[in-house]
Each structure stands twice: as structure tokens, then as C-alpha cells.
C-alpha positions as a printed Julia matrix, in Angstrom:
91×3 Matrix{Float64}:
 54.9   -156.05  41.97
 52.32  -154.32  44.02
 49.14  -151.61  42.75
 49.32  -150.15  40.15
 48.06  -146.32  39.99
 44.71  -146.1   38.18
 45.29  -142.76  36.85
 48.66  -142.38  34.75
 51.75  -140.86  37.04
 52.58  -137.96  33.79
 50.38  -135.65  33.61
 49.44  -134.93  29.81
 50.94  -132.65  27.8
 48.88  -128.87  28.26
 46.81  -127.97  25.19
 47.11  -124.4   23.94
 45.1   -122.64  21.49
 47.11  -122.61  18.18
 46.28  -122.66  14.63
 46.75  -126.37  14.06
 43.9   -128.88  14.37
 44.5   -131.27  17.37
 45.57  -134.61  16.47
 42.58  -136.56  16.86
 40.01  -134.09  14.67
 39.75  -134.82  10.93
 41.35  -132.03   9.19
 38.3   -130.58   7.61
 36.62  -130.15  10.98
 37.78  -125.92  11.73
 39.71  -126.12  15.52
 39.37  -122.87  16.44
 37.28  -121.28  13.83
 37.56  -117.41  12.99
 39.78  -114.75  15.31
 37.21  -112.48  16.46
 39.74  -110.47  18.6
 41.0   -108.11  16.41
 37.5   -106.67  15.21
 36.45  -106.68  19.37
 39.4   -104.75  19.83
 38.08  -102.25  16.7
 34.76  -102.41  18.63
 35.88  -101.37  22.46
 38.82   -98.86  21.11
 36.8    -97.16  19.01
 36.66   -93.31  20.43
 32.77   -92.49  20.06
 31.98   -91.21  24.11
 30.06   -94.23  25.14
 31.4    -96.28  28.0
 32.72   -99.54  27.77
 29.35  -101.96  28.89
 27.64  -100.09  25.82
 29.72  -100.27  22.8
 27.81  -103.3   21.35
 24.45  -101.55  20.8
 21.31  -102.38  21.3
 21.91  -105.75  23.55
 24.05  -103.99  26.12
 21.58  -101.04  26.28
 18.78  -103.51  27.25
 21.24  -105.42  29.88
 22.11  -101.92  31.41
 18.34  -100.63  31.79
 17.25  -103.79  33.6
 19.85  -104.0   35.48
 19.18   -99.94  36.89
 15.69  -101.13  36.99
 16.01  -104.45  39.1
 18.98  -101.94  41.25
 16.08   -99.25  41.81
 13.6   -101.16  42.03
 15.13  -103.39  45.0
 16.3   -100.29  46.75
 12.48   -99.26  47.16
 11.33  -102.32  48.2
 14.13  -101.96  50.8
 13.01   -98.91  52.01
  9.33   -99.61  52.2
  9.65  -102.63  53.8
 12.41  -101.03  56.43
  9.15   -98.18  56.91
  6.52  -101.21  57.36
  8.76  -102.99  59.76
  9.61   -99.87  61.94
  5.75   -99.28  62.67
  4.62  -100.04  66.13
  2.15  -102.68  66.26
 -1.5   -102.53  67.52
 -2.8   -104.85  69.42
């Protein structure tokens, strides 16, 4: 007799992204929805000189220039307060 395990000893089967609804969703509920790989890949293969973090326009412009702004920005503030804590004293 003894315990028995809470949790079940198999471990379930893995679930991997397919084309088929799961078993428990009704079957008009989409499971995955639409691919959206194939037009990325269009997107970030496409030849047109612009780096990779800026091939989706106007989003990953404004992303970019904040994020030079915030990394300049910080590196002043650095620097001033490394000058403002390097000043002698008075007393």
C-alpha cells in the first residue's frame, strides 16, 4: 500500500507547435493563428544598407535614439559627478 505520489510519475507528453488544434480547443478557435515568419524573413533579408535593429521603420528608429540618448546621457552624468566628487572639500 503506502503514499501515493501527488504529482503523476509520467511526465506528459511535450507539446510542439504544429498546424493541428490541440485536443481540448473547439475547432473553430485558430491554434496558432497566421505564420508571420516568412514575411520577417522578407523584412530582415531584404538588401537596402540599414542594419539589422532598424529594418522595421519608424518604431526601431525611436528605440535606437533613446537608447543613444539614455547611453550619452548617463556617460555625462558619470563624468560630472566623477569631477564633483574629485574636488577637495572646504571646510
Amino acid at each position: 500500500q503506502g503514499l501515493k505520489p501527488l504529482v503523476p510519475t509520467e511526465s506528459p507528453d511535450p507539446i510542439f507547435g504544429t498546424s493541428k488544434p490541440a485536443p481540448g480547443l473547439p475547432a473553430t478557435d485558430p491554434f496558432l493563428g497566421t505564420n508571420k515568419v516568412p514575411d520577417l524573413q522578407k523584412t530582415f533579408q531584404r538588401s537596402d544598407g540599414l542594419p539589422i535593429h532598424l529594418k522595421r521603420g519608424y518604431p526601431d528608429r525611436m528605440l535606437y535614439r533613446t537608447t543613444m540618448a539614455l547611453t550619452i546621457g548617463g556617460t555625462i552624468y558619470c563624468l560630472v559627478a566623477l569631477y564633483i566628487a574629485s574636488q577637495p572639500k572646504n571646510q
